[in-house]
N, C-alpha and C positions, 0 to 999 in steps of 0.2 A: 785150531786157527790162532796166530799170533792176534795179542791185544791192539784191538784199534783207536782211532780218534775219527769218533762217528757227530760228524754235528746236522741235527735233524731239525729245517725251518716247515714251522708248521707244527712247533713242539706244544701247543697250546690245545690242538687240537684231540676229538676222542681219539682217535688213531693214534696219531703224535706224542700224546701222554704215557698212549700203552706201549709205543715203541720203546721209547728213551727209557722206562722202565725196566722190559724186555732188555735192549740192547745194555744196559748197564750191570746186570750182572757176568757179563762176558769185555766188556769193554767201555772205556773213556769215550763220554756222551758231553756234546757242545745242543742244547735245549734254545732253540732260538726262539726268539718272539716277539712282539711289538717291547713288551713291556717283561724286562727281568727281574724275578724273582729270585729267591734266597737260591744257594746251591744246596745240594747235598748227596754224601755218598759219588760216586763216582758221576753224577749228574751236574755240571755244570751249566748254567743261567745265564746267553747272552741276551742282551739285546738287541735285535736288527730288524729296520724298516727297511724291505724290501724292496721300496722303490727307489732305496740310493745305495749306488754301486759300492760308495765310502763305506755304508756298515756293513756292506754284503763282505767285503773284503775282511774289515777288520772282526767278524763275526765266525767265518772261515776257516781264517788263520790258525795252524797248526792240525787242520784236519784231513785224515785220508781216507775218509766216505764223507759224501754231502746226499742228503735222505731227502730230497723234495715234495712234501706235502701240502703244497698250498694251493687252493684254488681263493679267486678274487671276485666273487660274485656279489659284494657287499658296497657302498661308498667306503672311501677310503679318506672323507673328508667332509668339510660341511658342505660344499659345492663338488660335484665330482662330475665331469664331462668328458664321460669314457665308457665307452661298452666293457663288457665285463672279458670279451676275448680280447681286446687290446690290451685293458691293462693286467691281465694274463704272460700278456707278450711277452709287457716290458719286463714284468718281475721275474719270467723265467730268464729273458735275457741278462740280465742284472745277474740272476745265481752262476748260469754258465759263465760271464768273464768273471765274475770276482772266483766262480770254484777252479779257473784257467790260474788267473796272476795268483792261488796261493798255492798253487801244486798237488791241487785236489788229485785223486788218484781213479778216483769212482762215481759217478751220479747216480741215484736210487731212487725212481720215479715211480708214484703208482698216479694211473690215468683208470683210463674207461676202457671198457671193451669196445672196436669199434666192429660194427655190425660189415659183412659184407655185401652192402646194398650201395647203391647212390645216395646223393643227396642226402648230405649227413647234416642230423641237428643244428645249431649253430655252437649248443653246447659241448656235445663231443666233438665237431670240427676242431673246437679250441681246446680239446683234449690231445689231440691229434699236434696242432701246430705247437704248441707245448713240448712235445716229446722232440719235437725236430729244433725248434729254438735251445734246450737243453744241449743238444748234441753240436750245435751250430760253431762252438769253440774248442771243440778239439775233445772233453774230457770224455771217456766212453761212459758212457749211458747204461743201464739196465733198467727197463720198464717191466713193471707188470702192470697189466689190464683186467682191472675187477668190472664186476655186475656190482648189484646192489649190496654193498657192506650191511652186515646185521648188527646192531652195537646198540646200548641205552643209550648212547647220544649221537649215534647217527643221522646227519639230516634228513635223508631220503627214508631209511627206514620210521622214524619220528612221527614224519608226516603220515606212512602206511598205518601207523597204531594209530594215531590220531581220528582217521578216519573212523574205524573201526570201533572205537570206542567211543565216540560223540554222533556215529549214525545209526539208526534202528532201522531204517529204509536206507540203502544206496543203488546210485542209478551209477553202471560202471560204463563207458564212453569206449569207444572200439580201441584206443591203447590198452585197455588190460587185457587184449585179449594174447600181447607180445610177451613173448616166452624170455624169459630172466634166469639167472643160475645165482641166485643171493650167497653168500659166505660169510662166515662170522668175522667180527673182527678179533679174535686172537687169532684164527687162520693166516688171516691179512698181514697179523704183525709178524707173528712166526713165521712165512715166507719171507716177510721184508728181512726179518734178522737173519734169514738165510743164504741170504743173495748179497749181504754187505761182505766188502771185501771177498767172493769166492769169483775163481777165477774162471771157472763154466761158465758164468749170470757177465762176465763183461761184454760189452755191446749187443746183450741180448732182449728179444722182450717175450713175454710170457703170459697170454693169459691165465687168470686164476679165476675158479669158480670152486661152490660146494659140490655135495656127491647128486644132488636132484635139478631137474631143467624144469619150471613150471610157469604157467603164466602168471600177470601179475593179481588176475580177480582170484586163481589159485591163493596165491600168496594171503590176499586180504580172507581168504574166506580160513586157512589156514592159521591164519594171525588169530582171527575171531575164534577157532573151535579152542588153541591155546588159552586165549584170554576167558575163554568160559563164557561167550557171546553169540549171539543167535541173528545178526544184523541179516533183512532180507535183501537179498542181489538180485538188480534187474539188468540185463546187459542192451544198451542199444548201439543201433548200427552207426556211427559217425563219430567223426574225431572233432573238438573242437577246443584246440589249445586255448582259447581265448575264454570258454565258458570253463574249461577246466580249473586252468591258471583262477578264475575270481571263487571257485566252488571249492578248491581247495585251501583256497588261502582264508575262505572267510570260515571257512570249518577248524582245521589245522590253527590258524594265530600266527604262521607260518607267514615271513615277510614277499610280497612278488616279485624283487628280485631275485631271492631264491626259488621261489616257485617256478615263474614261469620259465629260465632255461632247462630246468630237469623236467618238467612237464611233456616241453619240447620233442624230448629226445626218447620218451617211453614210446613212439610209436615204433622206435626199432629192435628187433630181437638184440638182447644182450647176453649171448650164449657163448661161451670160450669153445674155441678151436679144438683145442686139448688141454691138457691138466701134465706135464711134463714136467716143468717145475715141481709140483707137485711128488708125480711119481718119483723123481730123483732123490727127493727132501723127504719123503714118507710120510705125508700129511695130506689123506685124503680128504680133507676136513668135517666138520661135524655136522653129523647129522643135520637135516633145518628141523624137525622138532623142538629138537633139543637147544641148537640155536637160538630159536624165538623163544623157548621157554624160560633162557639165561636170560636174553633182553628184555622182556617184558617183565620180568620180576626185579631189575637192575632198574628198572622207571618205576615212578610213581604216579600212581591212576588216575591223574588231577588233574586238571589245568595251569597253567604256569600263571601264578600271579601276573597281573601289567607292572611294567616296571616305569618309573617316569626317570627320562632320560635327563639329567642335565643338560645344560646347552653348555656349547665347548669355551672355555674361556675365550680362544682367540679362534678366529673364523679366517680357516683356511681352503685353498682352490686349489684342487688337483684338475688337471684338463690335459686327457693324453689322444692324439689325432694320429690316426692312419692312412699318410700319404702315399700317393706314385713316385716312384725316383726314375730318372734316367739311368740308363746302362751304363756301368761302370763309373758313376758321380757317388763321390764321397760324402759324410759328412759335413766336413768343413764347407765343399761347395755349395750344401742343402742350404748350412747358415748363412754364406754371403750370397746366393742367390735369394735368401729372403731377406736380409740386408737393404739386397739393392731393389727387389719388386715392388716393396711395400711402399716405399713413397711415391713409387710412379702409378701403384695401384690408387694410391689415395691422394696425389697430387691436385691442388697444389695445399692441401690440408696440412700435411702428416710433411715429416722430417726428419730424416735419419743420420747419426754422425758416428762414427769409427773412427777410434785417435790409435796415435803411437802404441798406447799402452795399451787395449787391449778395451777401453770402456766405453760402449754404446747407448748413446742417449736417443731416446723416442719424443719427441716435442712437437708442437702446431706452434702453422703462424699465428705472430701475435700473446704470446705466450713465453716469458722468458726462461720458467724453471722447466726443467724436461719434466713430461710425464711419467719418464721409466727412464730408470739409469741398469744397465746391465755391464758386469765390468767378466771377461772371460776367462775362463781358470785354465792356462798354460797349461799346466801340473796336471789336469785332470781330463785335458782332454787329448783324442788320437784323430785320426782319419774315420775311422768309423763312429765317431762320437764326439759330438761338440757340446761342451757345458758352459756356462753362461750362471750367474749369479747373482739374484735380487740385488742391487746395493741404494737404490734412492726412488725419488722422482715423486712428482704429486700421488700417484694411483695405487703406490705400494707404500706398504709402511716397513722395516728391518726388522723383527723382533727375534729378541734373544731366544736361545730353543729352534728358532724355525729358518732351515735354510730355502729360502724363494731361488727356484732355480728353475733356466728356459734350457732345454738341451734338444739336440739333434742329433739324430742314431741311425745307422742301416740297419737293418735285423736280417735275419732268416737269410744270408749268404747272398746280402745286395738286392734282395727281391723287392723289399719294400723298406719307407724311410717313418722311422714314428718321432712327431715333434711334441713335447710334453712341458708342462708347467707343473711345478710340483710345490707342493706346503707356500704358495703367495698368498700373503698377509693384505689385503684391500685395504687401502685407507679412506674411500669413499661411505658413508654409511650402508650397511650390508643390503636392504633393500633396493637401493640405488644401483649398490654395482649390480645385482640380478638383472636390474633393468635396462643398465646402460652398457656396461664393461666385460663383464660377462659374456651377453650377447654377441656385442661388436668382435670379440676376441674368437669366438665361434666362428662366426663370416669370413673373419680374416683367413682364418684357418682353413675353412674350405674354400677360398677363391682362389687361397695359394694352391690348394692341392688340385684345383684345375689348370690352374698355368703352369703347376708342373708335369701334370697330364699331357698336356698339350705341346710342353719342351719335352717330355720322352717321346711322343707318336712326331713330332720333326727330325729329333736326334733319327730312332730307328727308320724314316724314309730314307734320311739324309746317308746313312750304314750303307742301307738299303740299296741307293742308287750310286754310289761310290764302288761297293761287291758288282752289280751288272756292269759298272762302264769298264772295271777292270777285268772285264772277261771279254770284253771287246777289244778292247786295244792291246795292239799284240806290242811284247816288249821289244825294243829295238835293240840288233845285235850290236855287240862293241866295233 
C-alpha cells in the first residue's frame, strides 16, 4: 500500500497512542489532541479542539485517512450543559465537514457493537448516531464495532480489574450475566491499520471481537483466576443501574459520568455478528488468557493516587441543546427565528437588535449597555450552520485564547437542529452566574425548543392539508 497521511483525533488516548505508533511505521501520522506535544519520527503533533469546526479544518489539512476516536463522556468545561450524546453529536459533526472541506478521502470509526435487540442504551444509541453523523457529509465511512477492549488503560476493562482486586466478596447484578467477546487492544489497532486506506473496508462496518464469547461475571471471575485472586461471587436476580452506577464508582475511583452510560449498556449482549474483517486480515485475535495476562501486568496493583485538580484559570461555559426543526428550515432561519421569538417570549423585558453589519445586541429596558453583543461571522457560516461570535456586552467578558461563540446547526440530514454556546467567558461572579445566567439561559433554550415544536407539528398539518386539498381539486383543462 502506498504511504498515507493518516491523522488520528483521539490521539491521546490508550488506543490512539498505540495506533499513531502502529500506523507510523507504514505512514505519515497527523496525532490530534487538545493539547500538542513535541513531534517525532514520522508522528506529527496537531492541536485541535473538537468543538470548533476552525481547528477541525486546519487540523485535517493535508490528510487522506481521518481515524475517529473520540467519545465525550467527560465536561468539556467548567460549566457544561450537555448530555454526553449531544455533544458527541456535535464533534462528530464538526469531524465530518471539516474531513469534507479538506478532501479527506476515508473516515475510520471504531464504535460499539450494537446488540440486536430494542431499546438500545442511551450509550450505544449514541454509538450508533455517531457512525451516521460521520457519514452525514459525503466522506465514506468505515466502522468497526468492538465489545470490551482489553488494554492497561482501558476504561471499561480498568474498572473490571478494579473490582476484582479491591473485593473479596462481590454480589454480581443480572447484567453480568450478558454475554461479551472482549479483544485486546493490539487486535483493535492492528484492524484499525488495516482498514486505513484499503479499498474493501470503504463504506463498510465490521464487527470485531476475540476468539471466546463469555459473560461478563465469566470475565471478572477469569480476571481474578489471572490475577492470582480468590474473590467469592454471588449472583442476584435484578438489574439496578442506579445501585450499580454508585457501587462501582465508590469501589473503582471511577468518575459517574463515566460509569453510569457504560453501566447502562451492559444489560445488552455484545457479541459480533462475524469476524470477516478479521478472516480477510488474518488476525484471529489473542487468546483472552493471554490478553488479560498482557493487561494486568501492563497496570500496576495500586490505587491511583488522588490528584488535586487545579481550578482553571478562566471559567468557561459550554451549553449544547437538542432542538426540533421544521421540515426543510435552515440554519439561518433557526437564527432569525430565535432572533425574532426571544423578545416576544420575554416582552416587554428583553430586546433584540440586528443591524446592517451583521452585530446583534441582547439588552432590557432601562438598561443602556447591551447585555450581549453578538457580531456574525459571514466567512464561517452556510445554510446549515450559523456562527455568531462573543464580541461585548455586561454578561460576557472577551478574552484572549477564548473564542465565545453562539452557532446554529442541522445535523443528521435536517432531522434535528443543535443550538450551542461554546468556551463564553461570564463576567458576573461565577456563583452568581450558576444561579442567575446559567439557569435563565437553560429555560430560554428549552421554551424555544417548544415553540419550535410546535412551528414543526403546524408547518407539517399545514403540508398536510395542502397534499388532501390538492387531490380534490381536479386541475382545470386549458
Amino acid at each position: 500500500m502506498p504511504e498515507l497521511t493518516v491523522a488520528v483525533a483521539g490521539a491521546s488516548g490508550f488506543i490512539g497512542r498505540a495506533l499513531c505508533k502502529r500506523l507510523a511505521m507504514e505512514h505519515r501520522v497527523f496525532a490530534l489532541s487538545r493539547t500538542a506535544g513535541p513531534s517525532e519520527g514520522n508522528i506529527e503533533r496537531r492541536r485541535c479542539d473538537l468543538f470548533s469546526l476552525l481547528d477541525c479544518e486546519q487540523a485535517l489539512a493535508g490528510a487522506d485517512v481521518a481515524v475517529y476516536l473520540v467519545h465525550s463522556m467527560m465536561p468539556s468545561a467548567r460549566l457544561t450543559q450537555a448530555s454526553f450524546a449531544d455533544m458527541d453529536l456535535i464533534l462528530a459533526d464538526n469531524f465530518a465537514r471539516a474531513a469534507r472541506r479538506m478532501g479527506v478521502r476515508q473516515i475510520v470509526y471504531l464504535g460499539g457493537i450494537v446488540p440486536e435487540v430494542g431499546g438500545l442504551s442511551p450509550h450505544l444509541a449514541s454509538r450508533v448516531e455517531v457512525e451516521h453523523a460521520l457519514a452525514a457529509h459525503g466522506v465514506p465511512v468505515t466502522t468497526l464495532r468492538a465489545s470490551l477492549v482489553i488494554g492497561p488503560d482501558g476504561s471499561s476493562f480498568r474498572i473490571l480489574q478494579r473490582l476484582v482486586e479491591r473485593l473479596p466478596f462481590m454480589v454480581l447484578p443480572r447484567w453480568t450475566r450478558s454475554a461479551c467477546q472482549p479483544i485486546h487492544v493490539d487486535d483493535v489497532v492492528a484492524l484499525l491499520a488495516g482498514v486505513c486506506g484499503a479499498p474493501f473496508a470503504t463504506g463498510e462496518t465490521f464487527d470485531i471481537g476475540g476468539p471466546e464469547v463469555l459473560s461478563y461475571a465469566a470475565l471478572l471471575e477469569r480476571t481474578a483466576r489471572v490475577l492470582g485472586r480468590t474473590p467469592r461471587f454471588v449472583t442476584v436476580p435484578f438489574f439496578s443501574p442506579e445501585l450499580s452506577r454508585l457501587w462501582v464508582t465508590l469501589v473503582t475511583g471511577t468518575s459517574r459520568e463515566l460509569v453510569g452510560p457504560l453501566v447502562s449498556s451492559l444489560r445488552h449482549p455484545m457479541v459480533a455478528r462475524d469476524l470477516r474483517l478479521q478472516e480477510r486480515l488474518a488476525l484471529p485475535g489473542l487468546p483472552l488468557d493471554d490478553a488479560l495476562r498482557i493487561a494486568t501486568t501492563a497496570t500496576p496493583a495500586r490505587a491511583p493516587k488522588p490528584r488535586r485538580i487545579a481550578p482553571p484559570a478562566v471559567n468557561t461555559v459550554r451549553s449544547v441543546q437538542r432542538l426540533p426543526v421544521p421540515e426543510g428550515r435552515d440554519a439561518i432561519w433557526a437564527a432569525a427565528e430565535y432572533m425574532t421569538w426571544l423578545p416576544r417570549a420575554l416582552r416587554p423585558v428583553l430586546w433584540v437588535n440586528v443591524d446592517e453589519a451583521g452585530l446583534v445586541r441582547f439588552g432590557i429596558l432601562g438598561v443602556r449597555r447591551s447585555l450581549l453583543e453578538l457580531a456574525w461571522s459571514r466567512e464561517r457560516s452556510l445554510p446549515d450552520r450559523t456562527l455568531l461570535y462573543v464580541v461585548g456586552g455586561l454578561l460576557a467578558r472577551v478574552v484572549e485564547g477564548h473564542r465565545g461563540r453562539l452557532e446554529f446547526r442541522v445535523v443528521l440530514g435536517g432531522r434535528s437542529l443543535v443550538a450551542a454556546v461554546h468556551d463564553l467567558v461570564p463576567n458576573l461572579p461565577w456563583p452568581v452566574y450558576n444561579a442567575t445566567q446559567a439557569l435563565a439561559h437553560l429555560w430560554v433554550m428549552r421554551a424555544f425548543g417548544r415553540h419550535l415544536a410546535r412551528r414543526a407539528e403546524a408547518e407539517a398539518r399545514e403540508k398536510k392539508m395542502v397534499e388532501q386539498l390538492g387531490r380534490l381539486v381536479p386541475i382545470a383543462e386549458e
